[in-house]
N, C-alpha and C positions, 0 to 999 in steps of 0.2 A: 470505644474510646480510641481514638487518633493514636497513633505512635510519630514519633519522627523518621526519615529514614534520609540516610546521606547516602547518596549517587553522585561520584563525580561525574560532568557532564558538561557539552560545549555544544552552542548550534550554529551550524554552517549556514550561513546567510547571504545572500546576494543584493545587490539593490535592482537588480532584475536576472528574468529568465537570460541564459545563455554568455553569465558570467563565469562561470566554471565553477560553481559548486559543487555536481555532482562528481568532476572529479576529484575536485579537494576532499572532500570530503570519504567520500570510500577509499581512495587512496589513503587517506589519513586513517581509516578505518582498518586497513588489511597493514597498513608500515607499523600500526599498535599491537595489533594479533600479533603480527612476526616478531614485534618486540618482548612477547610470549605476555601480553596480556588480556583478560577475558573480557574482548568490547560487546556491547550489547548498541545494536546500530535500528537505529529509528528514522521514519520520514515523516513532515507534515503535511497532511493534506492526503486528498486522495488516490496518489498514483500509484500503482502494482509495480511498473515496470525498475524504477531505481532501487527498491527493497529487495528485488532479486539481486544486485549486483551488490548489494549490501550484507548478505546473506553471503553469498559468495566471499566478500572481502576478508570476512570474518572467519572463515572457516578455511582458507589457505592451510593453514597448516595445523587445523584436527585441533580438536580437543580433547583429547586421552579422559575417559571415565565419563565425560560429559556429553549430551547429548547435541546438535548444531544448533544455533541461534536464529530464529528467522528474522527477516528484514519486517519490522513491523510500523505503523501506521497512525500519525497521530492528529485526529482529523476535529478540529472543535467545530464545524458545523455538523459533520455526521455526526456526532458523539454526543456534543456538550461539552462546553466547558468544566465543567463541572469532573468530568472522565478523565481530563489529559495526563494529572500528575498520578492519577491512580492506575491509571493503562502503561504510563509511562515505569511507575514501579515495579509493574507486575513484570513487564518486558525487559527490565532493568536486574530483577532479582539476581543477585549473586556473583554480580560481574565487578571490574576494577572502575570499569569508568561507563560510560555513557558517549555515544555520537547520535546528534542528530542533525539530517540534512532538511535546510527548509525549505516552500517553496516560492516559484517565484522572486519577486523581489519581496525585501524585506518586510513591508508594509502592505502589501498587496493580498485580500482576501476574496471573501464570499463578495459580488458585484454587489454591490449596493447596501451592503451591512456592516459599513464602519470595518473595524478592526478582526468581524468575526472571521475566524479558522486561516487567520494571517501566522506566516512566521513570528510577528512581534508578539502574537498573542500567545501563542503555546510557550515562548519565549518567557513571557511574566509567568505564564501559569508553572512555570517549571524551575521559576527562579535563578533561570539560567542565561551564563556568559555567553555572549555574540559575538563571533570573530566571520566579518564580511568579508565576502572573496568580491575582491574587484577587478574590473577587466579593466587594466590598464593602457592599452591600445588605443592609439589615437589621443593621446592627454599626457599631459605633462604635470606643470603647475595647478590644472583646473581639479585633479583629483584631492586635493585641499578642501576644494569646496563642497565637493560632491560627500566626504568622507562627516566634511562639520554638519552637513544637514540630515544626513541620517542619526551622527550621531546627538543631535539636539531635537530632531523631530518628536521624539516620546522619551522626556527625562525617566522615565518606567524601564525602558530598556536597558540594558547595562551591553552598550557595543563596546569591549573591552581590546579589541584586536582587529587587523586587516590584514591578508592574506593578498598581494599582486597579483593577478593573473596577465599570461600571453600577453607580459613585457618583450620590447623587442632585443633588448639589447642590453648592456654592463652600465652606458650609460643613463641610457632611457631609466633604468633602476635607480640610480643615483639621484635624478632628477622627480622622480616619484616619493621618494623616503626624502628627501630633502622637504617636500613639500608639504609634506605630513607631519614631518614637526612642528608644523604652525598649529595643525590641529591636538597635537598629542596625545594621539594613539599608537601604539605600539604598532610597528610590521613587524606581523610573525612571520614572514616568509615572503618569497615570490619568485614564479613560477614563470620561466619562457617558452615565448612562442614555439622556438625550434624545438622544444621538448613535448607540446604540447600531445597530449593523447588524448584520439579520436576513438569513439565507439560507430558503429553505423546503425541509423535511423531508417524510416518508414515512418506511413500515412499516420500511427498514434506516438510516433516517439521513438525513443530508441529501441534497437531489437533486445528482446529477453536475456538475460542470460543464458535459459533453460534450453533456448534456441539455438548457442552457439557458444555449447560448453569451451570447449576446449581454447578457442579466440576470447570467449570472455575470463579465461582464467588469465591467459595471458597481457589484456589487458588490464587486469583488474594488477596486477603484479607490476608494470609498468605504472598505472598512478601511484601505488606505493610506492617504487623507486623513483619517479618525480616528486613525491611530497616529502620521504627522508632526506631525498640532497638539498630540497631547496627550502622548508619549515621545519622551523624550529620547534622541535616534538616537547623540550625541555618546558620551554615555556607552556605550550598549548597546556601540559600537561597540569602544570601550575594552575593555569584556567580553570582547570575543568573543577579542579580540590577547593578551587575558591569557594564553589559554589556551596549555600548554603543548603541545610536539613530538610526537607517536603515534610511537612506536618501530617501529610495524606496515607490512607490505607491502600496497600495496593489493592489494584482488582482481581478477584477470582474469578474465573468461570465456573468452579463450584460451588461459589455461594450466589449462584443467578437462577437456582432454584425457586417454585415457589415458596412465599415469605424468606427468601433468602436463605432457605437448605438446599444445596445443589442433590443429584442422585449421583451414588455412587458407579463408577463403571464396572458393570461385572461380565461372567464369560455368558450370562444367560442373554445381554443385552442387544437390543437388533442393530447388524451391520449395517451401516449408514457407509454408501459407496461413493466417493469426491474423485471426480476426474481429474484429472492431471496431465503431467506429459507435458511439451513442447506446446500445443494444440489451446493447452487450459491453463495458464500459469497465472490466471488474477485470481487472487484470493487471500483476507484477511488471517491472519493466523491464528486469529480470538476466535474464528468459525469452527475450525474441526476441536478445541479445545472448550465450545460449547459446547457441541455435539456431545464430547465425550465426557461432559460435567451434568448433562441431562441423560446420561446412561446409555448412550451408545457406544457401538465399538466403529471406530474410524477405519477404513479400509481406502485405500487410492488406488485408482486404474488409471490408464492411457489409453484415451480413445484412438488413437494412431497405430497402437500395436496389441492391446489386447483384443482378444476373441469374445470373452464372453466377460459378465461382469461377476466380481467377486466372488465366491462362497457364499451363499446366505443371505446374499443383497434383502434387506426389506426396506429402504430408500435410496433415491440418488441426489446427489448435490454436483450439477452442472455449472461451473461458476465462468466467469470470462477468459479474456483470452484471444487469441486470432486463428479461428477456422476457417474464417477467409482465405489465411494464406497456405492451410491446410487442406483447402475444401477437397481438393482431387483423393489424398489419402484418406481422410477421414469417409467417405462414400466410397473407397475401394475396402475399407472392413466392413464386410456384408453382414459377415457373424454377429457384428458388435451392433450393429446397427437394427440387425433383426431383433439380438438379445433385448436391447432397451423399447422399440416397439412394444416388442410382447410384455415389458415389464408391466405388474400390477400393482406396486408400493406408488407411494407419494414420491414427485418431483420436486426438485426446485432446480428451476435455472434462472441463468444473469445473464445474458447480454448476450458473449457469446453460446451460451446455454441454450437460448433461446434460440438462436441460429441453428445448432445442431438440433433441436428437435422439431424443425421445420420439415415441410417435405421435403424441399432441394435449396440449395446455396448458390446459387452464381452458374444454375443449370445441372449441378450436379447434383444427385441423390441424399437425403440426409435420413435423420431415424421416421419420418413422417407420422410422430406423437403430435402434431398440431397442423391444421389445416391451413398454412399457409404456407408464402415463399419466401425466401431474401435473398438482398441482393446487396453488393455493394455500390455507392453512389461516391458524390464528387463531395456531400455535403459533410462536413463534419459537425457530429450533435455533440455539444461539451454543456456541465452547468451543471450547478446543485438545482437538486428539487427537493419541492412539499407534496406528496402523494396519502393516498387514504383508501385503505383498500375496500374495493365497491363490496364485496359477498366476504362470507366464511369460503375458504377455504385450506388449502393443507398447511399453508406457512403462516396465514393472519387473518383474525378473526374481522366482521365487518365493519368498519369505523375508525379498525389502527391507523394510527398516524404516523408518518415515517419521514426523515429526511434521507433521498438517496444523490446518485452525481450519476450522469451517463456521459458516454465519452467513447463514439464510434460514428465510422464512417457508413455504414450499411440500413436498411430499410428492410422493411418487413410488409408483404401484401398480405390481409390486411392488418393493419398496426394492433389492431384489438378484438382480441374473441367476443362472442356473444355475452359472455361473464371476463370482461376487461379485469386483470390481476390487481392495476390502480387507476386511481381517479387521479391524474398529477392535477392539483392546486394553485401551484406557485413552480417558475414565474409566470408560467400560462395556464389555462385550462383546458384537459384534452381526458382520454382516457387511454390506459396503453396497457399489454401483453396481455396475456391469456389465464382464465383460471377456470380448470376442471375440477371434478369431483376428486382428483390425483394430480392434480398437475400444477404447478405455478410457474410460470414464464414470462419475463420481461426484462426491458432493457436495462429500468433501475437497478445500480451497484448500493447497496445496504450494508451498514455495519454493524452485524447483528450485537455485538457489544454496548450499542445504544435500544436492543431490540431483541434482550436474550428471552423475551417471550417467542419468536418466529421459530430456532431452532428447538426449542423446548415441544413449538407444536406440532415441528416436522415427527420430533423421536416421538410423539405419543402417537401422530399417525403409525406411523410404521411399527407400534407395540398393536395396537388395532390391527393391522393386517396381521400381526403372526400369532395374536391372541396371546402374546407374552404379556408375563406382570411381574 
């Protein structure tokens, strides 16, 4: 039976990419932490890279007793609908309020499928306030117009607030908030250009955090001292309490067991080894907390700096990331590199997973667990997919169905082993990565939380190799 649960909560909304959400938004995520309260910070859609700095916002200044919050993931075409308000609770549990940043513009989803895995959608499904960051540059009075047609395009939506962005000037503001009175909606704040804080990008986006701790601390501390001088926290904060009770259960990863009994993690359970590091930083946070709801024990390495792999490894989880811009390091640990060759558990890897167990990357050496090469190109492959995986093997049995998203510049000679990992479906038809008798590899990104049957068959893999039960 259902319970209620009340999450304050608010989502950061754009009417397109590149209006400053993600600063608004983790900024306003790290000035709530400092105001010593416990935010639990979310994105929509499928992107790694903003959830780290998310992660980071939140965690400025420690949690005494508690353990760190990670930047999590609210994806309705990976998922389902049906998951949002219940993945949302789960990641929400125990916190004072709730932040989520959406993406894109507001309305903007999966190509060609209506409203699905749009910010306005996770938005109903969450019953959650909209306070849209607009870039105000370049406009004056027209921002009136622009404000009424999001706010009337889906009466479903409750756009409750606007946030200015990289206004130029004391009057430029005046003549922005003047104009918005006609629409009346509230401005919660706004933010100038001359204040405006920059992160630095590359070919997928912005750089990591995990990349460049110490600049990403500091600016993650700057948008929060941009978002407390210039919004109104009082308010937002009133926002967020508006928001009504989720009727929905959260989700467990212990109860994604079969018929819904998860296995307990004990100390008998096999090490399941998840790379990490600068090297590896994409990955859902619902993964290693399936892993260890299907009875494994979670162990993380750094391909960049460790020698050998864990203690006891009887699986590994390769997930993405940029080895590309690693490649020279990551082929200068011979150890590590030998280590994973010779491994004999079950793989999984993702994208950039796949790249590291290539022979070589970009001419340089890799673990050479799969007979081929990559390389990076000019083309960028972005998009949801429908895939089906062709055989059994270690992550999914023959016929699974799956939605994944890929989202990289590099290529792979050739795209598909003899036993292809999937058959991609939709929106083309191809077959892509590799599947061994141990090995799964491809470029598909999965959100095993839509597909907690995958990690369930990695950990029985690897109870089969150590003959554990």
């Amino acid at each position: 039976m259902s319970t209620t649960s009340r999450v304050p909560r608010l989502v950061i909304a754009a009417p397109s990419s590149g209006s400053g959400k993600t600063t608004v938004a983790t900024g306003l995520m790290a000035a709530l932490t400092e105001a010593g309260l416990d935010v639990a910070p979310h994105k929509v859609g499928p992107d790694y890279i903003d959830p780290g700095y998310h992660a980071l916002a939140v965690s400025l200044e420690g949690r005494p007793g508690r353990p760190p919050r990670p930047g999590r993931n609210l994806d309705a075409y990976l998922c389902g609908p049906e998951r949002i308000a219940p993945l949302f609770l789960h990641g929400a549990a125990g916190a004072d309020l709730a932040v989520v940043e959406g993406v894109m513009g507001l309305y903007d989803g999966a190509a060609g499928q209506g409203e699905l895995a749009s910010t306005a959608q996770v938005a109903k499904l969450l019953r959650a306030p909209v306070v849209l960051v607009v870039d105000g540059s370049s406009q004056s009075r027209s921002v009136a117009a622009l404000v009424h047609g999001f706010t009337t395009f889906d009466p479903e939506v409750r756009l409750a607030g606007v946030i200015l962005n990289k206004v130029g000037s004391p009057r430029h503001e005046e003549l922005l908030r003047e104009a918005l009175e006609i629409v009346g909606v509230p401005v919660l704040g706004a933010l100038h250009r001359s204040r405006q804080v920059r992160t630095p990008s590359r070919h997928l986006g912005l750089v990591p955090a995990a990349e460049r701790q110490a600049e990403a601390v500091e600016a993650v501390r700057a948008m929060a001292a941009q978002v407390r001088e210039s919004v109104d926290l009082t308010a937002l904060l009133a926002l967020a309490h508006s928001a009504p009770p989720l009727p929905d259960e959260p989700w467990s990863p212990e109860g994604e067991g079969p018929e819904g009994e998860g296995r307990p993690v004990t100390d008998g359970g096999p090490v399941v080894a998840v790379a990490g590091g600068p090297a590896f930083t994409f990955s859902y946070a619902e993964h290693a907390e399936l892993l260890a709801g299907a009875g494994a024990r979670v162990v993380s390495f750094d391909p960049l700096r460790d020698e050998r792999l864990p203690e006891g490894a009887r699986a590994l989880v390769v997930g993405g990331g940029f080895p590309e811009v690693y490649a020279a390091e990551l082929s200068a640990n011979e150890p590590l590199r030998a280590a994973v060759a010779a491994f004999d558990g079950p793989v999984a890897a993702e994208c950039a997973g796949l790249l590291y167990l290539c022979r070589e990357l970009d001419g340089s050496p890799m673990c050479g667990l799969l007979d081929a090469r990559a390389r990076m190109t000019d083309r960028l492959t972005l998009g949801y997919r429908e895939a089906v995986a062709v055989a059994d093997n270690v992550l999914a049995a023959a016929g699974t169905r799956v939605r994944g998203h890929e989202f990289h510049r590099t290529a792979v000679d050739p795209p598909a082993g003899a036993v292809p990992a999937w058959g991609v479906v939709r929106p083309e038809r191809r077959t892509e990565g590799f599947a061994t008798d141990r090995v799964h590899a491809s470029y598909l990104h999965v959100h095993w939380a839509a597909e907690p049957e995958l990690p369930r068959r990695l950990v029985a893999a690897a109870l089969d190799r150590t003959g554990a039960r």
